[in-house]
C-alpha positions as CSV (number, residue, x, y, z in Angstrom):
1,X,64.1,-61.2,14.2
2,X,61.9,-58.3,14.7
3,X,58.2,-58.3,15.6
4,X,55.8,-58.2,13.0
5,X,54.1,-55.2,13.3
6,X,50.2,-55.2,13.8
7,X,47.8,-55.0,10.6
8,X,46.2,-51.8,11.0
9,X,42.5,-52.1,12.4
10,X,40.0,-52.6,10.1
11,X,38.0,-49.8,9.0
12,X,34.1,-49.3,10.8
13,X,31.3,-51.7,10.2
14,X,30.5,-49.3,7.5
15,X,27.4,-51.5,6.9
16,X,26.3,-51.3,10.2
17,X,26.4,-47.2,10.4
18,X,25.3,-46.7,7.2
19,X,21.9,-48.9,8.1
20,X,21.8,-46.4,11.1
21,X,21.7,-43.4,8.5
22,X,19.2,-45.0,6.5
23,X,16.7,-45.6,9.3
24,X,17.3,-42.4,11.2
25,X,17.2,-40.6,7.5
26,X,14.0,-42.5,6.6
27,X,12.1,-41.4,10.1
28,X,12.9,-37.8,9.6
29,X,11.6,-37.5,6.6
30,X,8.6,-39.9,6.5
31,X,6.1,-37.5,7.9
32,X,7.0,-34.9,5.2
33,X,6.7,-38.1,2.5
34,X,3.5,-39.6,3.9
35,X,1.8,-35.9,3.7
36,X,2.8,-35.5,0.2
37,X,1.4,-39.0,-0.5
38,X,-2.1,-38.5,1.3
39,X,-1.7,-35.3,-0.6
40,X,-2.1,-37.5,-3.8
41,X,-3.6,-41.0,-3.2
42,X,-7.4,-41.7,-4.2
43,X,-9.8,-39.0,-3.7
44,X,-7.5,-36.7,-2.0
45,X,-5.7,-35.1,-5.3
46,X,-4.0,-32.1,-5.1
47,X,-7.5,-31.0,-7.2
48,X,-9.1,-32.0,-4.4
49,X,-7.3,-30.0,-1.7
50,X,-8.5,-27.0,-0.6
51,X,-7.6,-24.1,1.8
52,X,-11.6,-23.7,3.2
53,X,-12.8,-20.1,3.9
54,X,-10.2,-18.6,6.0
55,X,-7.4,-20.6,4.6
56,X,-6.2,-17.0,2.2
57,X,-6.7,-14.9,4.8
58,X,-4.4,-17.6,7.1
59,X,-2.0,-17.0,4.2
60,X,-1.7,-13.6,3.5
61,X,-1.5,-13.2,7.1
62,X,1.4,-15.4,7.8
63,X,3.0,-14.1,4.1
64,X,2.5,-10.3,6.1
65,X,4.0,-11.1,9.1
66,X,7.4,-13.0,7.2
67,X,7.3,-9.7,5.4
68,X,7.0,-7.2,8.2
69,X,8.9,-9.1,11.2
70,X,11.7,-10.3,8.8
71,X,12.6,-6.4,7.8
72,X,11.9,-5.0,11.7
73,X,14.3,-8.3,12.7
74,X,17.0,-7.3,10.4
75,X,17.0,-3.7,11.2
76,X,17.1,-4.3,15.1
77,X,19.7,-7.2,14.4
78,X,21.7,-5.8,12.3
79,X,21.9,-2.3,14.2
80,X,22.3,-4.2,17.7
81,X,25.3,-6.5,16.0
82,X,26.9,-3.7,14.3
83,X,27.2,-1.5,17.1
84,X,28.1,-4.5,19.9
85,X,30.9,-6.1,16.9
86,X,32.6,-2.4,16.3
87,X,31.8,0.2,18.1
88,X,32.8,0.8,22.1
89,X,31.2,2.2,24.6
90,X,30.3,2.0,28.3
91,X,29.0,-1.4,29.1
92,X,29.4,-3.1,25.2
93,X,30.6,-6.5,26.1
94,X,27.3,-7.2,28.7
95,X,24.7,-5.8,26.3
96,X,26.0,-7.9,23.9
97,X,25.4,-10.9,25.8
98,X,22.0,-9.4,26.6
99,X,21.0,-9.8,23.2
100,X,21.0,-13.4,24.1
101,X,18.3,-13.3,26.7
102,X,15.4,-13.1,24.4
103,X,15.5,-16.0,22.9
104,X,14.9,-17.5,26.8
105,X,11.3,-16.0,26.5
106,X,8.7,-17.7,24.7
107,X,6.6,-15.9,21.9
108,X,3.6,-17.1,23.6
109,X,4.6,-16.4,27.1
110,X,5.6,-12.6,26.1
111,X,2.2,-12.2,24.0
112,X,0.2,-13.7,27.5
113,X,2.0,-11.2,29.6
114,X,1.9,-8.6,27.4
115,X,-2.2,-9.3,27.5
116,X,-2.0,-9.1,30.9
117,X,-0.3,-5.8,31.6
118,X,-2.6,-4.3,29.1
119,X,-5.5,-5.5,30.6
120,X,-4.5,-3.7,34.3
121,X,-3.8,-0.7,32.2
122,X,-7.1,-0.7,30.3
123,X,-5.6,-1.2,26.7
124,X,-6.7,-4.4,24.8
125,X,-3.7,-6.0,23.5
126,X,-4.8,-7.6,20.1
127,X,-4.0,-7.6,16.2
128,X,-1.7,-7.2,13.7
129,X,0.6,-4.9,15.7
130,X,1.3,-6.5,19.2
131,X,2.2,-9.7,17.3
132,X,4.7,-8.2,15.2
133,X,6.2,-6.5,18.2
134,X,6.5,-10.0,20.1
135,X,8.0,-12.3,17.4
136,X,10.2,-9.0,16.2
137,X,11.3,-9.5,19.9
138,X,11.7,-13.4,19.4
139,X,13.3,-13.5,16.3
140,X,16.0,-10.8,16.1
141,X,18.6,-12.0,17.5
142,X,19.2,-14.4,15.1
143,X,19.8,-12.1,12.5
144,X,21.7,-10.9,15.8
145,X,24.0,-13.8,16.2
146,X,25.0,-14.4,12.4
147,X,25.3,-10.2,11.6
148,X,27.7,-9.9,14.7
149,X,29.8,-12.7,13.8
150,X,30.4,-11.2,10.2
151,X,31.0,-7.8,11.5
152,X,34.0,-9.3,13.7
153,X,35.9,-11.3,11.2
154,X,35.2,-10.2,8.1
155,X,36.8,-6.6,6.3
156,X,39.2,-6.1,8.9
157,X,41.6,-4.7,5.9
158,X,38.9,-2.8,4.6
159,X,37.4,-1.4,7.9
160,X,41.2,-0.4,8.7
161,X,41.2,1.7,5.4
162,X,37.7,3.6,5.9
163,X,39.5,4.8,9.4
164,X,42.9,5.8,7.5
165,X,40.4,8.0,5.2
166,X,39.2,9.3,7.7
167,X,35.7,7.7,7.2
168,X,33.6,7.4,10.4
169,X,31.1,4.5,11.9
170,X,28.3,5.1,10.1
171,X,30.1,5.6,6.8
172,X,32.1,2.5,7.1
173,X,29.0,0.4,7.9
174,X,26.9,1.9,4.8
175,X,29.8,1.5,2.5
176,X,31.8,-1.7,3.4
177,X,30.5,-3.3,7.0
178,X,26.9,-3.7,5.7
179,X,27.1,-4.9,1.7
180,X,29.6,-7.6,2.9
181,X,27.3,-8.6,6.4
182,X,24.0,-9.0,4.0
183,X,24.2,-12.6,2.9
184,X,24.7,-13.4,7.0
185,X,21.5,-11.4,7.6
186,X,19.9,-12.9,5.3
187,X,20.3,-15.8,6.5
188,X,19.2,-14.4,9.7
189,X,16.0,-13.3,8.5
190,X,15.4,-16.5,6.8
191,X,15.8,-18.7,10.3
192,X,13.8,-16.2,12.3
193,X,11.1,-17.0,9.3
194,X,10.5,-20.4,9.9
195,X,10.1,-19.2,13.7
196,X,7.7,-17.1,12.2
197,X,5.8,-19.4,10.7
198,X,6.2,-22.3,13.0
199,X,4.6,-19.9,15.4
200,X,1.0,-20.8,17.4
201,X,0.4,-19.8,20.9
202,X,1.3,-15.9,20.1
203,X,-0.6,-15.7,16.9
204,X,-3.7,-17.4,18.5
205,X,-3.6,-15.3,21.9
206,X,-3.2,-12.2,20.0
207,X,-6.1,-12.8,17.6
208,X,-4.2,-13.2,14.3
209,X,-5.5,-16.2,11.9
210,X,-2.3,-18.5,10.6
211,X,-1.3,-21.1,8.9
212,X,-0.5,-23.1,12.1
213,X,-3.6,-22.1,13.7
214,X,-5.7,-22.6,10.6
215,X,-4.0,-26.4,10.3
216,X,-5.5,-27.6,13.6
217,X,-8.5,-25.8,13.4
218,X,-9.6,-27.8,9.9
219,X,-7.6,-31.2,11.4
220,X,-9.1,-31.3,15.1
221,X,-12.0,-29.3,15.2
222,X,-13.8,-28.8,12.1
223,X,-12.5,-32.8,10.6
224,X,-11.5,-31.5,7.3
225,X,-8.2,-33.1,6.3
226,X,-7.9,-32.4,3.2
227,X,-8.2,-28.6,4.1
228,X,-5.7,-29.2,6.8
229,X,-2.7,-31.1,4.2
230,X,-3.6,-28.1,1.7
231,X,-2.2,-25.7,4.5
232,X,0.0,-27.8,5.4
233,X,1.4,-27.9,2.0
234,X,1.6,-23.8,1.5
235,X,3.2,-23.3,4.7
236,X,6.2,-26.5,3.3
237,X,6.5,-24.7,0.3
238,X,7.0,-21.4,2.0
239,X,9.7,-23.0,4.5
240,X,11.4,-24.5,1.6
241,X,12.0,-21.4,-0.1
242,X,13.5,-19.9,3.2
243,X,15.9,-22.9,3.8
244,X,16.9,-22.4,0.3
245,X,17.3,-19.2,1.0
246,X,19.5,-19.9,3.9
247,X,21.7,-21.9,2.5
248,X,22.4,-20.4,0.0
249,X,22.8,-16.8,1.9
250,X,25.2,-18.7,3.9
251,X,27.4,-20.2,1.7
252,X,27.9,-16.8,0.5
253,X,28.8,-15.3,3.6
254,X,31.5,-17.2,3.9
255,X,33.2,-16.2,0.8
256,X,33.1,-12.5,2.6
257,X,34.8,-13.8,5.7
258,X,38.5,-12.8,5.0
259,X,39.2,-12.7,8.6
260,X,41.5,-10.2,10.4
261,X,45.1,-11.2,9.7
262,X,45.8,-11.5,13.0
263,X,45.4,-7.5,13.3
264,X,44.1,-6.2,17.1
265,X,40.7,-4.7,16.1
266,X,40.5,-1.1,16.2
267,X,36.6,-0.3,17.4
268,X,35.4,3.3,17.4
269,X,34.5,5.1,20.4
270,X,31.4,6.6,20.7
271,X,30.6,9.6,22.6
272,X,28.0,12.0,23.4
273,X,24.3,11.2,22.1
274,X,25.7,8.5,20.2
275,X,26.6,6.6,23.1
276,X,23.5,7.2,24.7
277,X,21.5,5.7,21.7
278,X,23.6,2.9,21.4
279,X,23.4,1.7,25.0
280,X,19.3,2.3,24.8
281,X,19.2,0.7,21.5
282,X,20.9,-2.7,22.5
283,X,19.2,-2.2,26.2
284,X,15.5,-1.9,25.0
285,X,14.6,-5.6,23.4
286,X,16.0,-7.4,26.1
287,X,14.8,-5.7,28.8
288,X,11.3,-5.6,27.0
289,X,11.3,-9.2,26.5
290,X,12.9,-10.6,30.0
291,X,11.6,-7.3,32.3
292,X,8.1,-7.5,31.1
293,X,7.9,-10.9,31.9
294,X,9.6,-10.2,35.2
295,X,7.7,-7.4,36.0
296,X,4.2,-9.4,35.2
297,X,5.7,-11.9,38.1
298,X,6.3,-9.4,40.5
299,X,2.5,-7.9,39.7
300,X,0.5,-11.5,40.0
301,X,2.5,-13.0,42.8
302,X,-0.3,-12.8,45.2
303,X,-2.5,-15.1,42.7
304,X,0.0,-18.3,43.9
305,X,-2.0,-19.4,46.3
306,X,-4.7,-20.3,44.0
307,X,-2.5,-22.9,42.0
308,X,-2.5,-27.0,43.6
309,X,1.3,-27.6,44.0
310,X,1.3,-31.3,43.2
311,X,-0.2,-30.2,39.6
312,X,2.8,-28.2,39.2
313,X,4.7,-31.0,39.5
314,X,3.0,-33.4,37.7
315,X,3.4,-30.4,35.0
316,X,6.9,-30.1,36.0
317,X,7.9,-34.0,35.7
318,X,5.8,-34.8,32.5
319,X,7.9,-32.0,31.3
320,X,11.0,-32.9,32.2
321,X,10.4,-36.6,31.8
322,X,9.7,-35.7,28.1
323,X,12.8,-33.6,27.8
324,X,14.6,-35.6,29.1
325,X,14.1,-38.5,26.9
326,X,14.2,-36.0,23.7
327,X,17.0,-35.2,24.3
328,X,18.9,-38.7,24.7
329,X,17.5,-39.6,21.6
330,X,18.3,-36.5,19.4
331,X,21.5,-36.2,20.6
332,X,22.5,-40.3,20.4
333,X,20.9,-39.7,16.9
334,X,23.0,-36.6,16.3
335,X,26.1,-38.3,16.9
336,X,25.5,-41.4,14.7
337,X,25.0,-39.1,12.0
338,X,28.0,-37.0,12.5
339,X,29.9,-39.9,12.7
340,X,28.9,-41.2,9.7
341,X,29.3,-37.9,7.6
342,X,33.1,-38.1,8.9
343,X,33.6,-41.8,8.3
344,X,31.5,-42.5,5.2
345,X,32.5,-41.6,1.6
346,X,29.2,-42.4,0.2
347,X,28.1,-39.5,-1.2
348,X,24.3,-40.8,-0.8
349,X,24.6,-41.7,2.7
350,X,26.6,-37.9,3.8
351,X,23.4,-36.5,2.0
352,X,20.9,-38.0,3.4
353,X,22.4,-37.2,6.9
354,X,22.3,-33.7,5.4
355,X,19.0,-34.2,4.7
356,X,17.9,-35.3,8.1
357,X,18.6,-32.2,10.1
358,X,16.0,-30.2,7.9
359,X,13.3,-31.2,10.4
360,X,13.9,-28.1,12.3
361,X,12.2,-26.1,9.5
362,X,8.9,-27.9,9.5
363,X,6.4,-25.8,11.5
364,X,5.3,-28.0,14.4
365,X,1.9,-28.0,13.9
366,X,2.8,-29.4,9.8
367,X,4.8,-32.3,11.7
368,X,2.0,-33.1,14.1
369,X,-0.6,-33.6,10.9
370,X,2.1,-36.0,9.4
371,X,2.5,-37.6,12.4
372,X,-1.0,-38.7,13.0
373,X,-1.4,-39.4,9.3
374,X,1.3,-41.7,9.5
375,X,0.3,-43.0,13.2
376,X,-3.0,-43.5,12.8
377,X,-3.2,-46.6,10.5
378,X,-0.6,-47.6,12.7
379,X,-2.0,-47.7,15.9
380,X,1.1,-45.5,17.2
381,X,1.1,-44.3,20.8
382,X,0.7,-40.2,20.9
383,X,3.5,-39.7,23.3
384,X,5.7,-42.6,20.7
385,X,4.5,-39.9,17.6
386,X,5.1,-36.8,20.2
387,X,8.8,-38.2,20.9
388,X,9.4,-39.0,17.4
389,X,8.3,-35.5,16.2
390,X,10.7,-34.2,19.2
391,X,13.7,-35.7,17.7
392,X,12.8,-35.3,14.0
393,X,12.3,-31.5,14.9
394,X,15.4,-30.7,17.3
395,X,17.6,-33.0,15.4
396,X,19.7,-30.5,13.7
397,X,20.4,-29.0,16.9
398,X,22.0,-31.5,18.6
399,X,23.7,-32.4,15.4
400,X,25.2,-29.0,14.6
401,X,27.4,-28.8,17.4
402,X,28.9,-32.1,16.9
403,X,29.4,-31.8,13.2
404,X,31.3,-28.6,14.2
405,X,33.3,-30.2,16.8
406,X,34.3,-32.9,14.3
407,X,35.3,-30.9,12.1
408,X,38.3,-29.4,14.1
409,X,39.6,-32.8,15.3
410,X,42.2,-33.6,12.1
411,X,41.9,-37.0,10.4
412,X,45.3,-38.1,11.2
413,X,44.2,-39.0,15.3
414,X,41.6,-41.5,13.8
415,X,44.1,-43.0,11.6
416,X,46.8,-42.8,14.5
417,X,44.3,-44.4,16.8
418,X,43.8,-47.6,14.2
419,X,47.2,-47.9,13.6
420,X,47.5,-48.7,17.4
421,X,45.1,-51.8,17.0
422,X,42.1,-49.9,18.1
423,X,38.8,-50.9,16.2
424,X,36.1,-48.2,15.0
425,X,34.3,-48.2,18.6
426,X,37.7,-47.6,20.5
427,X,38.3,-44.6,18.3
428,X,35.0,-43.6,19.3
429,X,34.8,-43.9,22.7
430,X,39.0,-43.6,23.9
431,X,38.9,-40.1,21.4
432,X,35.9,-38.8,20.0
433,X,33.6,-38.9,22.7
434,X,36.3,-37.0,25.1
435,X,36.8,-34.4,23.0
436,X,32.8,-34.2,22.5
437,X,31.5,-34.1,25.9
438,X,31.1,-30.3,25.8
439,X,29.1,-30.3,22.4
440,X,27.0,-33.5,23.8
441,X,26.3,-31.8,26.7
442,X,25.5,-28.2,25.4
443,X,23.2,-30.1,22.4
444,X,21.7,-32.2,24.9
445,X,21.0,-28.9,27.4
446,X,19.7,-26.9,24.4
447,X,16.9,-29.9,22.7
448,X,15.9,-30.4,26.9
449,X,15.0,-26.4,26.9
450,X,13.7,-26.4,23.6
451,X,11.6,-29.5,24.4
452,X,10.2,-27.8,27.3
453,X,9.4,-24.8,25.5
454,X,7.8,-26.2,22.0
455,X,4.1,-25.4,22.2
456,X,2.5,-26.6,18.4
457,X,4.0,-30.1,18.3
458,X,3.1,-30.8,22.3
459,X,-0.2,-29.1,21.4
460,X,-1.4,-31.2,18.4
461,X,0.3,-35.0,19.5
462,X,-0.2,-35.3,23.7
463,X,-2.7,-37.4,24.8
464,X,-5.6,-36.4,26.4
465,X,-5.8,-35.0,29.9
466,X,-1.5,-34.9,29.6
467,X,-0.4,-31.6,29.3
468,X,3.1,-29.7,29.8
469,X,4.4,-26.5,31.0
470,X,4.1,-24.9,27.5
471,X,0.6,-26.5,27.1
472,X,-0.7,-25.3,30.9
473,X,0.6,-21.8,30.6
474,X,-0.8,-21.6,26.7
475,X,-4.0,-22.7,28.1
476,X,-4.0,-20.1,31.2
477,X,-3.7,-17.4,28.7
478,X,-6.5,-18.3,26.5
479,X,-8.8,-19.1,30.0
480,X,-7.7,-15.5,30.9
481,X,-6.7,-16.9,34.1
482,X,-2.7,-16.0,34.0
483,X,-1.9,-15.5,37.2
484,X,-2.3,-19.5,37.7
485,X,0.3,-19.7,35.0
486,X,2.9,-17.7,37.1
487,X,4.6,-20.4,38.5
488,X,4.9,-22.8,35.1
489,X,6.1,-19.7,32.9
490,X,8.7,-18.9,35.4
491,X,10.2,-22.2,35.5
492,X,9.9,-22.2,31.4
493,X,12.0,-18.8,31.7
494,X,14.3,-20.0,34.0
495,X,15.1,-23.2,31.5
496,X,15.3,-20.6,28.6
497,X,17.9,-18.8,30.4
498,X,20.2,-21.1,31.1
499,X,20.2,-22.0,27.5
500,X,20.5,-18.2,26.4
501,X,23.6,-18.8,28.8
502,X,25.2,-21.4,27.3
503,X,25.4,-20.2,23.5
504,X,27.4,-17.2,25.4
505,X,31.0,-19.0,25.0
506,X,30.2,-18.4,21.2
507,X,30.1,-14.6,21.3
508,X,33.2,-14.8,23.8
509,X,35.1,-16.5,21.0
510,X,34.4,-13.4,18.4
511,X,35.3,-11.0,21.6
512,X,39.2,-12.3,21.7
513,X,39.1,-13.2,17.5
């Protein structure tokens, strides 16, 4: 008589993960909950609320520098990933990775070197202008990253016909590249907004009231809470319109994508002037945002001697230490949520995973408040609340990767792997975390650089007399005493690298598509 064969392996302890979503859901979004609620309980109605004196001009400047950076970002994106995606010319495939490199440079550190190098020139560095230049400089490239990808994969049929009609690169951009690319720079301008208005050490160096300035200043300083949730409340509702926006840009780019029918991609060659604009165009903004910085190094490195060594690394393992443990978290978090989105049917449960990630779009300095209002009744540690506002804010990192990566592993090998007898952590561990290790690793490099380079949330939440490498060199600036803060920024550049780096495998892949 033939063996019975095994009853399949039950299906996961869907209780189990779905209390994990519900408790990792419910502390990323608390402190955007308990703000709305101190927003409304007793005496501190939303009639109640106000912006104090500054608080318009807080907002019209932030509302003018969304306005201004977002259109300079998308015309230096969109021009720097149209002409890397489809156009050749000598030295194409490295600038394109150079548009990488500023995202390694800190606003604040760029807007403190840029003070600097003014200062031995005799020009003051301050206002409206130099701040636009420097998050222009921080933000393109995301409008960068999504415009290029669009201009590789999407129209090939159509690009093919503008060159049978004899219709040149600049035609074919105006005409069919560019109305099918603008939902993907859209959504490009809407990410580099919430840099925008998460921004603080820039904006405060350079002299430019914002919101996330304006929110400590009436929290910390001047004790006025109900001043500080009112701006905390306009800046949410201006982040909410631009992650609504980016969804819903993105969902339409990807109708556009019709991909290139497995077609080699014929790219035009540019000669003459053309080719020398080109290369200066894609050479200029990261050379302005790594060189400077560079250069500014090479200028103060006599000023070393002044700085105690085992401060910097005290800096250097509070730093780390922190990173470190942010980034076990998010990315442990990252993956139970992943999981779940792949293994649960719920509807309520996948959304409120969904719903977790949006932490990244919370200014830092609108998490902080919410933190302390929610850790003060409490009695919460600062560096429990400063951990908790880590992961709550770089969840969405670590998550996207893996969501990604889950995505292209077909349903079938979990089922084949239950068939064998192997119960839901089996699966997980035998096949899912092999084929995850490169997205663990590369979420869990880019939350520990991103960790070590967040200045609002670190800012607001560490306890006293503990400060970072973003806090020290933020501080240096505003002291005036930056060549002290050589040493701490060029570490902070040299972590921002390496994670510039490792998003590189990404444009490779558009390169061979």
């Amino acid at each position: 008589m033939a063996p019975t064969a095994a009853p399949p392996a039950p299906l996961p302890q869907r209780s189990l993960l779905g209390s994990g979503v519900v408790l990792l859901g419910g502390l990323a979004l608390s402190p955007v909950v308990g703000l709305g609620l101190f927003a409304l309980q007793g005496t501190n109605s939303l009639e109640s609320l106000r912006l104090g004196s500054e608080g318009p001009l807080q907002v019209g400047n932030t509302l003018a520098l969304l306005t201004v950076v977002g259109l300079l970002a998308a015309l230096l994106g969109t021009g720097t990933g149209w002409l890397t995606a489809r156009c050749h010319f000598p030295g194409r495939r490295w600038l394109r990775i150079a548009q990488l490199l500023p995202l390694a440079t800190p606003s604040y550190l760029l807007a403190a070197t840029l003070i600097d190098l003014g200062s031995r020139l005799g020009w003051r560095v301050h206002g409206f202008l130099p701040t636009t230049v420097v998050l222009v400089l921080s933000t393109y490239s995301y409008v960068f990253l999504l415009s290029t990808e669009s201009f590789s994969v999407s129209g090939q049929r159509q690009m093919e016909a503008c060159r049978s009609l004899g219709v040149g690169p600049w035609g074919s951009f105006r005409r069919v590249a560019l109305p099918m690319a603008l939902p993907a720079i859209g959504a490009g301008m809407a990410l580099g907004g919430m840099e925008v208005v998460n921004e603080l050490g820039a904006v405060e160096l350079l002299g430019v009231p914002t919101l996330s300035g304006g929110i400590l200043m009436r929290w910390q300083q001047e004790g006025d809470p109900q001043a500080a949730v009112a701006l905390a409340l306009v800046a949410l509702l201006i982040v909410a319109l631009l992650v609504g926006a980016e969804r819903s840009l993105r969902r339409r780019s990807r109708c556009w994508n019709l991909g290139n029918d497995g077609q080699a991609d014929q790219a035009w060659q540019l000669r003459g002037p053309r080719r020398w604009l080109s290369q200066l165009l894609c050479l200029l903004p990261p050379l302005l945002s790594l060189g400077l910085p560079l250069l500014w190094s090479a200028l103060s490195w006599d000023q070393l001697q002044a700085e105690n060594p085992l401060d910097l690394l005290s800096l250097s393992g509070r730093s780390f230490g922190l990173a470190l443990l942010a980034a076990g978290i998010t990315v442990a978090a990252g993956l139970v949520l992943a999981i779940a989105k792949r293994w649960l049917p719920n509807l309520l449960l996948q959304r409120l995973s969904f719903v977790a990630g949006f932490g990244y779009a919370v200014p830092g300095t609108v998490l902080a408040l919410a933190l302390m209002l929610i850790g003060g009744p409490l009695a919460l540690a600062p560096l429990l609340l400063l951990v908790w506002g880590y992961g709550d804010r770089f969840l969405a990192v670590a998550k996207g990767g893996l969501d990604a990566a889950l995505e292209r592993i077909p349903p079938s090998v979990d089922e084949a792997a239950t068939s064998l007898g192997q119960s839901w952590i089996g699966v997980l561990q035998r096949v899912h975390l092999p084929l995850l290790r490169g997205p663990l690793l590369v979420g869990g490099l880019l939350v520990f650089v991103d960790t070590v380079k967040e200045l609002p949330l670190t800012f607001a939440l560490r306890p006293f007399d503990f400060d970072t490498l973003a806090v020290r060199v933020y501080q240096y600036a505003s002291d005036e005493r930056l060549g002290a803060a050589l040493l701490p920024a060029l570490l902070i550049l040299g972590l921002g690298l390496i994670a510039a780096m490792a998003l590189v495998p990404n444009l490779e892949r558009l390169e061979r598509r």
